[in-house]
C-alpha positions in Angstrom: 30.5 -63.8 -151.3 31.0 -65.2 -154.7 30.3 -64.0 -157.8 27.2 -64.6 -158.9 26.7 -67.3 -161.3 23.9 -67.4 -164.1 22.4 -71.1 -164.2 21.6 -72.4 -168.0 17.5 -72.8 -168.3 16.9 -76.3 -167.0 20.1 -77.0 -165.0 20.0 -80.1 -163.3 23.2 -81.2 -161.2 24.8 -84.2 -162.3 26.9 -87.1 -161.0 28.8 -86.8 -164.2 30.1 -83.4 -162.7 32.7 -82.3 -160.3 30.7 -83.1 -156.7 29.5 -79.2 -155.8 31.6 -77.4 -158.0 30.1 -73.7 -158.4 27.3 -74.6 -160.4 26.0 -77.0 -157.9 26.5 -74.9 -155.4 24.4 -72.2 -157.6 21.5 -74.4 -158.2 21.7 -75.1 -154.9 21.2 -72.0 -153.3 18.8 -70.7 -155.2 16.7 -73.7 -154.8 17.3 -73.1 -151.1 16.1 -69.2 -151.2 13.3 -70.1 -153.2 11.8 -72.1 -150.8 13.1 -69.5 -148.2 11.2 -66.5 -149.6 7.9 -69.2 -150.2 7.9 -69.6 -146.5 8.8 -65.7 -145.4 5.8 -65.1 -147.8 3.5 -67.9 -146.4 4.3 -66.7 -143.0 3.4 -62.6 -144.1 -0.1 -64.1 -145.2 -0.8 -65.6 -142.1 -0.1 -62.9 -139.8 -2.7 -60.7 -142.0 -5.0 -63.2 -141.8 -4.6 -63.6 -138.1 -4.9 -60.1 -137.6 -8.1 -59.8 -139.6 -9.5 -63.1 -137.7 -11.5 -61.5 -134.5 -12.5 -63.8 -131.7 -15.6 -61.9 -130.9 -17.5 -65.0 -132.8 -20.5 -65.1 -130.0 -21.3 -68.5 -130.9 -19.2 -71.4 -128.1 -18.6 -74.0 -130.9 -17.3 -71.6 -133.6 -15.1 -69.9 -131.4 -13.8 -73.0 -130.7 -12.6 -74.0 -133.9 -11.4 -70.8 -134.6 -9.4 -70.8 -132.0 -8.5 -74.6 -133.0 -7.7 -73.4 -136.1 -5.4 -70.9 -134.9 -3.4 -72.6 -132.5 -3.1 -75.2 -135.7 -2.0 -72.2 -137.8 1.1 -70.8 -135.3 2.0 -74.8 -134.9 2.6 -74.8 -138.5 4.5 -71.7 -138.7 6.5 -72.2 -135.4 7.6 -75.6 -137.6 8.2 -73.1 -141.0 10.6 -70.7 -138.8 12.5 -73.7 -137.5 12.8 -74.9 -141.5 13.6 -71.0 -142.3 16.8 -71.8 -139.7 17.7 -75.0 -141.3 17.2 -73.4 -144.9 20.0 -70.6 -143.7 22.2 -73.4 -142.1 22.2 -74.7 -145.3 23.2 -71.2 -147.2 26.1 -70.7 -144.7 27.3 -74.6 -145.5 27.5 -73.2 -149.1 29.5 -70.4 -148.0 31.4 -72.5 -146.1 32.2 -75.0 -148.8 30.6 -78.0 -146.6 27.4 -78.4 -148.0 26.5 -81.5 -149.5 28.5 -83.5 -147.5 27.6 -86.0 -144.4 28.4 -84.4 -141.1 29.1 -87.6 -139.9 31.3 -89.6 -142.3 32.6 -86.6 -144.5 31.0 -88.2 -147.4 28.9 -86.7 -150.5 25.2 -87.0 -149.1 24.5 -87.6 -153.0 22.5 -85.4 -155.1 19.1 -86.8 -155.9 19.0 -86.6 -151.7 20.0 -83.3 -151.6 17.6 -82.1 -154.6 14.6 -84.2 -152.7 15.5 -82.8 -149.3 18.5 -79.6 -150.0 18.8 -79.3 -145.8 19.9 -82.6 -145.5 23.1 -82.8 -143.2 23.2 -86.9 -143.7 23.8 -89.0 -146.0 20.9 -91.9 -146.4 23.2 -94.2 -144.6 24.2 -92.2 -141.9 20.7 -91.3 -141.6 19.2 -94.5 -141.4 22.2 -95.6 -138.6 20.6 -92.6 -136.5 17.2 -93.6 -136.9 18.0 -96.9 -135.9 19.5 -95.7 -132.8 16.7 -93.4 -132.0 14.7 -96.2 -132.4 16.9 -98.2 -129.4 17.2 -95.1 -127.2 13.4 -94.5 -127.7 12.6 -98.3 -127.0 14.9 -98.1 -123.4 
């Protein structure tokens, strides 16, 4: 990998940069395993608290919402492991030197997308295009 590079206090990518050049990339990443180790550490929280929950509530109508709440809770953290997968997608694009850039037309995705949403694989055009077409296929 890389060496590591130290980001200035309040780094911000800019289009008046090179488009990812290392500090980009940097920020980036970070931003990336930040919100990596926030899941990982959401996730640990839940299992203790699942493991703690007991289902021996003898009352019908609370067990039922606990269980509710449950099957709720995995939902949401089946969806967080899929993001954790996405999030490292992302990381190996870094390494790869293709991050940032559309998978379909080759083009900068831009970076106010990519700070708003940094697993983005589209730009907002391309994106839009395959949202219209989902729209079709769905309509069918």
């Amino acid at each position: 990998m890389a060496e590591q590079i130290v980001l200035p206090e309040n780094y911000m990518p800019s289009d008046d940069e090179e488009f990812m050049n290392e500090m980009q990339k940097a920020y980036f990443r970070q931003k990336l395993l930040e919100w990596k180790q926030s899941l990982l550490d959401e996730s640990k929280e839940t299992v203790a608290s699942l493991q703690e929950a007991t289902l021996n509530v003898p009352d019908l109508t609370d067990r039922a919402t606990e269980e509710s709440d449950r099957r709720l809770e995995l939902r949401t953290r089946d969806r967080q492991r899929k993001l954790i997968g996405k999030i490292d997608a992302a990381l190996r694009r870094i390494d790869e030197g293709t991050y940032g850039y559309c998978e379909v037309t080759g083009e900068p995705i831009g970076l106010r997308r990519l700070d708003a949403r940094p697993i983005a694989t589209l730009s907002i055009e391309a994106q839009e295009m395959h949202e219209r077409d989902e729209r079709v296929h769905r309509d069918d």
